[in-house]
DRENPA-3360 file (N, C-alpha, C; in nm, 2 decimals, always signed):
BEGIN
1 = XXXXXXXX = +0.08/-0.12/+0.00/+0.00/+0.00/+0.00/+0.09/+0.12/+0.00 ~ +0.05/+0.20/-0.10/+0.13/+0.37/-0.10/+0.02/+0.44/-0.06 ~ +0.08/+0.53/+0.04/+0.00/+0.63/+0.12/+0.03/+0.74/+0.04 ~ -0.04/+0.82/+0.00/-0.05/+0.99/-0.04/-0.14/+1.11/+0.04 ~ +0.01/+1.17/+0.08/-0.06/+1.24/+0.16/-0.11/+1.42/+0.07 ~ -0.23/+1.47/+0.05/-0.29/+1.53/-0.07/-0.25/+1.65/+0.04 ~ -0.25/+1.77/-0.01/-0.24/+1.92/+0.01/-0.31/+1.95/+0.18 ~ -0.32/+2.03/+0.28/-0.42/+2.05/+0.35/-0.49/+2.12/+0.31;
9 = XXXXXXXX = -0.60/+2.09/+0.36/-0.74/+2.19/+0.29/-0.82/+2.25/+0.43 ~ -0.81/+2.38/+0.47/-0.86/+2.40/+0.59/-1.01/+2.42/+0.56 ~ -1.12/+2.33/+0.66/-1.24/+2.41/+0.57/-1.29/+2.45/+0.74 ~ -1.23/+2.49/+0.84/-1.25/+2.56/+0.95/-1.16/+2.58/+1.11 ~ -1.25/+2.64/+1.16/-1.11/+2.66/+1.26/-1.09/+2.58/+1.34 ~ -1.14/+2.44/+1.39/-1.07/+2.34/+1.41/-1.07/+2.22/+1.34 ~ -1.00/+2.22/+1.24/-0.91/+2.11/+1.17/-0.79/+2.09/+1.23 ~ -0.73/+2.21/+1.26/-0.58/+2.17/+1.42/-0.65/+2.03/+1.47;
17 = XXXXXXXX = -0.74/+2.05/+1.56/-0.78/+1.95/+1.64/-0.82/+1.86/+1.57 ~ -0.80/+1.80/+1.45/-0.79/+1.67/+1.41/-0.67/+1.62/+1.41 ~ -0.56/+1.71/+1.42/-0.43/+1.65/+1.41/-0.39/+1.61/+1.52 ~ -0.44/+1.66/+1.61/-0.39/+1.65/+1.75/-0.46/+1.53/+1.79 ~ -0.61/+1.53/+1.72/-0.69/+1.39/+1.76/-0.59/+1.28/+1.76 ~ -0.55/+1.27/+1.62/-0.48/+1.18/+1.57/-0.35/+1.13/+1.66 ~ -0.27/+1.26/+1.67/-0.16/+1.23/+1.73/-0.18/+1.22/+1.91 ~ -0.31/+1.21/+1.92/-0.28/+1.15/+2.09/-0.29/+0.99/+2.08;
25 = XXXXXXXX = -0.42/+0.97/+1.94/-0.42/+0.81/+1.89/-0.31/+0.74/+1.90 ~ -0.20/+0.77/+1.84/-0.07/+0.73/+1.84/+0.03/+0.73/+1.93 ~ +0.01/+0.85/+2.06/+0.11/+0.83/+2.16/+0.02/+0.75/+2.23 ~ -0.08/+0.74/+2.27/-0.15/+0.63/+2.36/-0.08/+0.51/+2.32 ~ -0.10/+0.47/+2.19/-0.06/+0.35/+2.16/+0.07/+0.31/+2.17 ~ +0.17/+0.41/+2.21/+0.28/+0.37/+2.22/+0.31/+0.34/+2.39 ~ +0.22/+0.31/+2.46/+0.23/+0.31/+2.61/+0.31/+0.17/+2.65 ~ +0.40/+0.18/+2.71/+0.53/+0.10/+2.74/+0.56/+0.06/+2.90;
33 = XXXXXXXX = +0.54/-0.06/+2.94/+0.59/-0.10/+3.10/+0.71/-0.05/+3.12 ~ +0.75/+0.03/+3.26/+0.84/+0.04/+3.33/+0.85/-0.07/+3.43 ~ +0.80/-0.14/+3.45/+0.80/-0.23/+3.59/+0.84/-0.34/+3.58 ~ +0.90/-0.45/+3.61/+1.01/-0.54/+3.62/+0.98/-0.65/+3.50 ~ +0.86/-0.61/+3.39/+0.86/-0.69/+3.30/+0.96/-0.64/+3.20 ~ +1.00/-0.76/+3.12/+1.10/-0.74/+3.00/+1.06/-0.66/+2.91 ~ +1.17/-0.63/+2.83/+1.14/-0.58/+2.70/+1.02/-0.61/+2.61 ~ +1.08/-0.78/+2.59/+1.02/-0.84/+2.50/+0.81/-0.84/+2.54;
41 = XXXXXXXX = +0.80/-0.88/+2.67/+0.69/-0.88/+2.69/+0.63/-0.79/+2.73 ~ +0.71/-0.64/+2.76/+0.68/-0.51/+2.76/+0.59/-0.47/+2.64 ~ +0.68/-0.45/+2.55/+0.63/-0.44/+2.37/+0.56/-0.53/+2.30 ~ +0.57/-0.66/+2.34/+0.46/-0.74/+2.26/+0.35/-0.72/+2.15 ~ +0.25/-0.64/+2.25/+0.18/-0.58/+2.17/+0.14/-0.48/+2.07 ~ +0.25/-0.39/+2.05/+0.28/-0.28/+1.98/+0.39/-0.28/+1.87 ~ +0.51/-0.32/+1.93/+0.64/-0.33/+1.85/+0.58/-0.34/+1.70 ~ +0.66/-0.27/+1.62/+0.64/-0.31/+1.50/+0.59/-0.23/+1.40;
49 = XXXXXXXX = +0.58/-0.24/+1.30/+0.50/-0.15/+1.16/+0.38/-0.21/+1.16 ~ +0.26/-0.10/+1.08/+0.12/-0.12/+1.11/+0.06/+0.00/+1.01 ~ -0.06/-0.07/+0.92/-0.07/+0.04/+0.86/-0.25/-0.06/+0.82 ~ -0.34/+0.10/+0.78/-0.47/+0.07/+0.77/-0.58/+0.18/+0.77 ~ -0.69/+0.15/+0.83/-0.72/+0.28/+0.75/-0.84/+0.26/+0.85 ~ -0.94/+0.39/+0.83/-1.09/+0.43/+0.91/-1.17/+0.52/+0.86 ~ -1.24/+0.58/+0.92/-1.32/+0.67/+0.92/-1.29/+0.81/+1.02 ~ -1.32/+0.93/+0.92/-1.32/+1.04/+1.01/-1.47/+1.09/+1.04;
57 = XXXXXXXX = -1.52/+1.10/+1.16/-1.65/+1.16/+1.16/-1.65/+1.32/+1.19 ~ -1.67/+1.39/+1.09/-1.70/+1.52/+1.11/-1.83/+1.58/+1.24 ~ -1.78/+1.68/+1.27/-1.91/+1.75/+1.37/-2.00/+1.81/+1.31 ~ -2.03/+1.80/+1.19/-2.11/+1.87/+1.09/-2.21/+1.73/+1.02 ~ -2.16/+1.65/+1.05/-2.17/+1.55/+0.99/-2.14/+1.43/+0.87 ~ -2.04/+1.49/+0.83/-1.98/+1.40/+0.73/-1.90/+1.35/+0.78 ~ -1.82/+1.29/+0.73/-1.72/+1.15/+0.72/-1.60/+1.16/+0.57 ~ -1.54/+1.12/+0.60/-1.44/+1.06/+0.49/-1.31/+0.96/+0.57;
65 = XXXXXXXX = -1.27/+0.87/+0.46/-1.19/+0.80/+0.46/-1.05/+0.83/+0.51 ~ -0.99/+0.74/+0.61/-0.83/+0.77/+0.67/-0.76/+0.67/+0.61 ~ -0.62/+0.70/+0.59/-0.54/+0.56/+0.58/-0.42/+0.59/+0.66 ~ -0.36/+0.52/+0.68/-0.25/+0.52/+0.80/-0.12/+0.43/+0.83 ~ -0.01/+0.43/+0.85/+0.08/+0.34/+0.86/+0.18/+0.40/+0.99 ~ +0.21/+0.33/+1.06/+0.31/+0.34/+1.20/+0.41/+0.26/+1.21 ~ +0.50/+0.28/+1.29/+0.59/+0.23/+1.33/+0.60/+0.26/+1.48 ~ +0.64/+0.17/+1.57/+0.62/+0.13/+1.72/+0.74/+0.06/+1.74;
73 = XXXXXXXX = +0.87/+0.12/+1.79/+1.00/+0.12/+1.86/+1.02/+0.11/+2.03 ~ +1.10/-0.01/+2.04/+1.11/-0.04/+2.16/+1.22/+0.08/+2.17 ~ +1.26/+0.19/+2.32/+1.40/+0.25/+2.36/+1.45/+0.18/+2.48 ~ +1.58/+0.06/+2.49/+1.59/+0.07/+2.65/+1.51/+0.02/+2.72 ~ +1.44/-0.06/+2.66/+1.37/-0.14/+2.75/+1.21/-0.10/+2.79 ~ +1.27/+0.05/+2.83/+1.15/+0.09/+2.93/+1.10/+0.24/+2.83 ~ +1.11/+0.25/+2.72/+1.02/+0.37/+2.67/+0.99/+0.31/+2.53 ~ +0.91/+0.37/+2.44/+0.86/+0.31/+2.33/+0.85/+0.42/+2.20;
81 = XXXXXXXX = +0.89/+0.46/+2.13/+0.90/+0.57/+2.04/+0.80/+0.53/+1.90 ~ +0.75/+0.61/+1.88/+0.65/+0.57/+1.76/+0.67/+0.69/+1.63 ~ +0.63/+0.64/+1.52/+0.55/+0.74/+1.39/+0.49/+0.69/+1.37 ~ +0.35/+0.80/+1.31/+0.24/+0.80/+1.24/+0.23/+0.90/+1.13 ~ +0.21/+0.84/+1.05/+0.17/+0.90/+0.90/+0.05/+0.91/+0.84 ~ -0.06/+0.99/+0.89/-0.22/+0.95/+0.82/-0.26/+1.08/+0.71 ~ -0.35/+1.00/+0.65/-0.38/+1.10/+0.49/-0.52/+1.05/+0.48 ~ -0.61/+1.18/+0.47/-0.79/+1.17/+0.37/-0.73/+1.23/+0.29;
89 = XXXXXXXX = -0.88/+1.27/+0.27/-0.91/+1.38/+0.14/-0.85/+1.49/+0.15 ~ -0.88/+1.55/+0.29/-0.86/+1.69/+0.30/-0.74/+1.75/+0.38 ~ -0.64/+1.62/+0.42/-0.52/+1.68/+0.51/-0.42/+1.59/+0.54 ~ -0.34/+1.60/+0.58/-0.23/+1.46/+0.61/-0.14/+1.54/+0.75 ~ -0.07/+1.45/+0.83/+0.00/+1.45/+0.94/+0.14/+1.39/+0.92 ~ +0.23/+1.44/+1.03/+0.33/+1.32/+1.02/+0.35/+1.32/+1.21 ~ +0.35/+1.23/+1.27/+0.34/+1.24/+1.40/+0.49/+1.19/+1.46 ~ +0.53/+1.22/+1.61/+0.63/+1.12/+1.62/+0.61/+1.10/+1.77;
97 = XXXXXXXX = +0.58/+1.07/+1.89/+0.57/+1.03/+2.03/+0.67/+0.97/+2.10 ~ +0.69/+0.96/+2.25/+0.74/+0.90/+2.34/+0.66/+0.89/+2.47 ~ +0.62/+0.75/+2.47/+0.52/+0.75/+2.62/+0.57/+0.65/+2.69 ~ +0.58/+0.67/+2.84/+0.65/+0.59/+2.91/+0.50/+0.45/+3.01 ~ +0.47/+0.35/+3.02/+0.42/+0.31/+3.17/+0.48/+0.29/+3.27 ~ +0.43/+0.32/+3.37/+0.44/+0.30/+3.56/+0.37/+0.24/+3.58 ~ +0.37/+0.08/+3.58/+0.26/+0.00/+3.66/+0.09/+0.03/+3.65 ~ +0.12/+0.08/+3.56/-0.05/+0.14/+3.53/-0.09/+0.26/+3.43;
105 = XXXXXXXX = -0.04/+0.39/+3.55/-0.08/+0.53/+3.45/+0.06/+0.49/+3.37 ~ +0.03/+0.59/+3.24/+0.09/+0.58/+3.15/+0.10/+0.77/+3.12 ~ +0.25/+0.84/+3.10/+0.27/+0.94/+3.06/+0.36/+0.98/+2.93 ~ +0.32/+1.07/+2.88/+0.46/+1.11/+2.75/+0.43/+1.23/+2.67 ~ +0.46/+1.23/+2.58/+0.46/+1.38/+2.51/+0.48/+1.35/+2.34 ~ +0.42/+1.41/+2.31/+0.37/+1.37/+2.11/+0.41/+1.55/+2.04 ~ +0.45/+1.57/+1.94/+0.47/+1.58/+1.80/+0.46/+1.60/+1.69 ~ +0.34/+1.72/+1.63/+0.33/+1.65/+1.47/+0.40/+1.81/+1.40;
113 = XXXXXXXX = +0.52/+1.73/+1.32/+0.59/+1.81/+1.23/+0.57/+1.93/+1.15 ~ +0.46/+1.85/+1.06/+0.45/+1.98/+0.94/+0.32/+2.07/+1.03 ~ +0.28/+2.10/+1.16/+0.20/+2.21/+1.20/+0.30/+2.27/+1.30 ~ +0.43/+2.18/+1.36/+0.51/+2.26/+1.48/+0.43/+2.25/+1.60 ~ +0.36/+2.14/+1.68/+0.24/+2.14/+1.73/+0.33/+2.01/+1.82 ~ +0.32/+2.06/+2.01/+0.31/+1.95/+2.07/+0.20/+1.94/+2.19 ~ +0.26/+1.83/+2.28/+0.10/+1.85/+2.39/+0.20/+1.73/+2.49 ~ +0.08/+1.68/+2.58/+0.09/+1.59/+2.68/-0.03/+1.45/+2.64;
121 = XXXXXXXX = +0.04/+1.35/+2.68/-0.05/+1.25/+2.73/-0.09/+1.20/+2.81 ~ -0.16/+1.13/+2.88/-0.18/+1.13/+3.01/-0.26/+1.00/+3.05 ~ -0.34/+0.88/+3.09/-0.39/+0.72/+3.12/-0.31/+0.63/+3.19 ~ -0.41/+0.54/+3.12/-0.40/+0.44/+3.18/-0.39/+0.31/+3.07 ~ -0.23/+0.18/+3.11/-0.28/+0.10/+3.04/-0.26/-0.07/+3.07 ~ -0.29/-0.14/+3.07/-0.22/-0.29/+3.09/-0.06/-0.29/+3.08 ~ +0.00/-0.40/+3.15/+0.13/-0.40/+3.14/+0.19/-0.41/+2.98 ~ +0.13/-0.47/+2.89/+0.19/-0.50/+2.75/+0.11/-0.41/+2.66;
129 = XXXXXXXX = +0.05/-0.29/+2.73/+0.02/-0.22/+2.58/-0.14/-0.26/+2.55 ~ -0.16/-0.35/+2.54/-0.27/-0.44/+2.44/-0.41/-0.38/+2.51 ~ -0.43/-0.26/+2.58/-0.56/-0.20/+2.61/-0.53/-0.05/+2.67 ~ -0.56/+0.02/+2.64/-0.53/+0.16/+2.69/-0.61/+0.26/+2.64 ~ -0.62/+0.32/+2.76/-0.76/+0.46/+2.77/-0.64/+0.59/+2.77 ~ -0.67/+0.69/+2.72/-0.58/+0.78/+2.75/-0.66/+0.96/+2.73 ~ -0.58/+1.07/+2.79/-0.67/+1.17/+2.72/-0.52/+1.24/+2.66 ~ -0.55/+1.32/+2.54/-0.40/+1.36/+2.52/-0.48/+1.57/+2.54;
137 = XXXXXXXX = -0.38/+1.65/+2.56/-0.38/+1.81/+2.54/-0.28/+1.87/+2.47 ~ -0.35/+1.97/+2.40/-0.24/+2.07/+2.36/-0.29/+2.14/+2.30 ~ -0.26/+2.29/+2.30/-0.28/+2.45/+2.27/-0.44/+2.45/+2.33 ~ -0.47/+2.40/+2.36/-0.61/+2.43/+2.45/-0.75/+2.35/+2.38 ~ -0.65/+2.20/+2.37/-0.74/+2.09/+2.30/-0.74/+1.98/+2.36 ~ -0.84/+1.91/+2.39/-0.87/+1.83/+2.43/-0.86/+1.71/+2.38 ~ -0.88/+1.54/+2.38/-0.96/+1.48/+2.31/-0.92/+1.36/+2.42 ~ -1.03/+1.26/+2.41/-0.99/+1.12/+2.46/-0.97/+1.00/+2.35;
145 = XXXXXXXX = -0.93/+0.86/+2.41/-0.88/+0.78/+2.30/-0.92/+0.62/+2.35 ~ -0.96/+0.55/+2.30/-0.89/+0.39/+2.33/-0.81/+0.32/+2.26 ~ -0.72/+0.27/+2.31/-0.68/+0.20/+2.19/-0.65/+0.02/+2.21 ~ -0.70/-0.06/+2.15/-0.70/-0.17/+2.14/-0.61/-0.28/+2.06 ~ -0.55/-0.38/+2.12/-0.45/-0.44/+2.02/-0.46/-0.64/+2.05 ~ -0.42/-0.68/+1.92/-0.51/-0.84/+2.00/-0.44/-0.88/+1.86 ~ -0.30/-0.97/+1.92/-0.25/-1.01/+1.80/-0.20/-0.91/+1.68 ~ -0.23/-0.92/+1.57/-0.18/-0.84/+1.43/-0.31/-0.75/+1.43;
153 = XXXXXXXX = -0.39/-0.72/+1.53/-0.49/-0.65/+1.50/-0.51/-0.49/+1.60 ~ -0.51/-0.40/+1.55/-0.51/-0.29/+1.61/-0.62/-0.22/+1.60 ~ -0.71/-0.13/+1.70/-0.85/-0.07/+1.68/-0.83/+0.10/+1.77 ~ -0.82/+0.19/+1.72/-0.81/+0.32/+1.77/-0.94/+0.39/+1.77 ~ -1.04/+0.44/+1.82/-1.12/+0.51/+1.87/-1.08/+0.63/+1.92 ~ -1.08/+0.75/+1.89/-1.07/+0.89/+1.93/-1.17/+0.97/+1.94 ~ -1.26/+1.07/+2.04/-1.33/+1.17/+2.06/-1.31/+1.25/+2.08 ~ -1.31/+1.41/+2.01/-1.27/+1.51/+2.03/-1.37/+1.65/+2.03;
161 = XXXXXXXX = -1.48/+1.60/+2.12/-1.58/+1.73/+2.17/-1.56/+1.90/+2.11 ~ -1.60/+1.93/+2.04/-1.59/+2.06/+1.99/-1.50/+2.12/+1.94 ~ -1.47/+2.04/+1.84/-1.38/+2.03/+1.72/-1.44/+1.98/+1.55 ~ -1.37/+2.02/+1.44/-1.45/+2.01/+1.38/-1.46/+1.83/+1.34 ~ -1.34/+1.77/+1.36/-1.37/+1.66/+1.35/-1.36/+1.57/+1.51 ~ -1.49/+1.51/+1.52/-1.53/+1.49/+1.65/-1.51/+1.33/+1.69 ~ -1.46/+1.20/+1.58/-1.41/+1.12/+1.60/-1.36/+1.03/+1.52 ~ -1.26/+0.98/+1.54/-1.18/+0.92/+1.46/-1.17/+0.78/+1.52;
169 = XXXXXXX = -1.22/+0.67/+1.33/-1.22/+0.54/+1.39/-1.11/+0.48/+1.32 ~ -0.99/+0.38/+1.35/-0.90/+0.32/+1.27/-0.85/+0.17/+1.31 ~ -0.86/+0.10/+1.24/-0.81/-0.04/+1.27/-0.67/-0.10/+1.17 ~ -0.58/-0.12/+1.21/-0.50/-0.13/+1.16/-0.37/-0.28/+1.19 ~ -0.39/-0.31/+1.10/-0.30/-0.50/+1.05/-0.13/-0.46/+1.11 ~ -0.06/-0.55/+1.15/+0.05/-0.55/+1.20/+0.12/-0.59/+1.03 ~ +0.21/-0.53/+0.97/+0.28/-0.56/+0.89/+0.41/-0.65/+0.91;
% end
């Protein structure tokens, strides 16, 4: 699969807050044990390239199509570094994150390049990643997230309350 990421097209004043939706998507997902578990079973459910695609639900009510591909890096055992690359119709991102776990809550800080835009993340997740709630902020944006992982299979749910794009659905195959 080739991703094309087309022009931005602003068609209001929060389209920002789609990016940011996106890129809390992504640092959640990169949520990593600190606690006496290994590497290997730290990362399990994450490590790796991943790419796929969803739906954007607009606050107006439309929709269009997402496609997506990631990468999910172990650092050291104990942090997890990620990219995300997503493209519609009307805009594209390039993301990059670092989220650490503590036995539970999970913290870190996200990234996206071509706007110069970062924030916090902030949840909760299982020791290996493979279920996590999170809310991510930045410039005075909100959004919350789940993110789901089971095998080669990945499911991202985003909500982002009074924005123009208000949620973002993505499932995505371990490559």
């Amino acid at each position: 699969m080739t991703l094309r990421f087309p022009p931005m097209v602003s068609n209001g004043k929060h389209l920002f807050g789609m990016v940011l939706v996106a890129a809390t998507t992504v640092a959640a997902a990169t949520a990593m044990p600190r606690c006496a578990l290994s590497a290997e079973r730290a990362f399990s459910a994450l490590t790796g390239n991943w790419n796929g695609g969803g739906v954007v639900k607009k606050s107006d009510g439309g929709s269009e199509r997402i496609r997506c591909r990631s990468t999910y890096e172990p650092v050291g055992g104990t942090q997890l570094t990620l990219r995300l690359r997503c493209a519609s119709d009307s805009y594209n991102f390039d993301l990059s994150a670092n989220v650490a776990y503590e036995g539970g809550p999970i913290a870190g800080t996200w990234s996206e390049a071509s706007r110069n835009v970062s924030g916090n993340i902030t949840g909760r997740s299982n020791p290996n990643g493979s279920q996590i709630q999170a809310a991510a902020q930045g410039l005075g944006f909100n959004a919350s997230l789940s993110v789901t992982t089971r095998g080669g299979k990945q499911t991202v749910l985003i909500t982002a309350p009074g924005t123009d794009v208000a949620e973002v659905n993505i499932a995505m195959d371990r490559r």
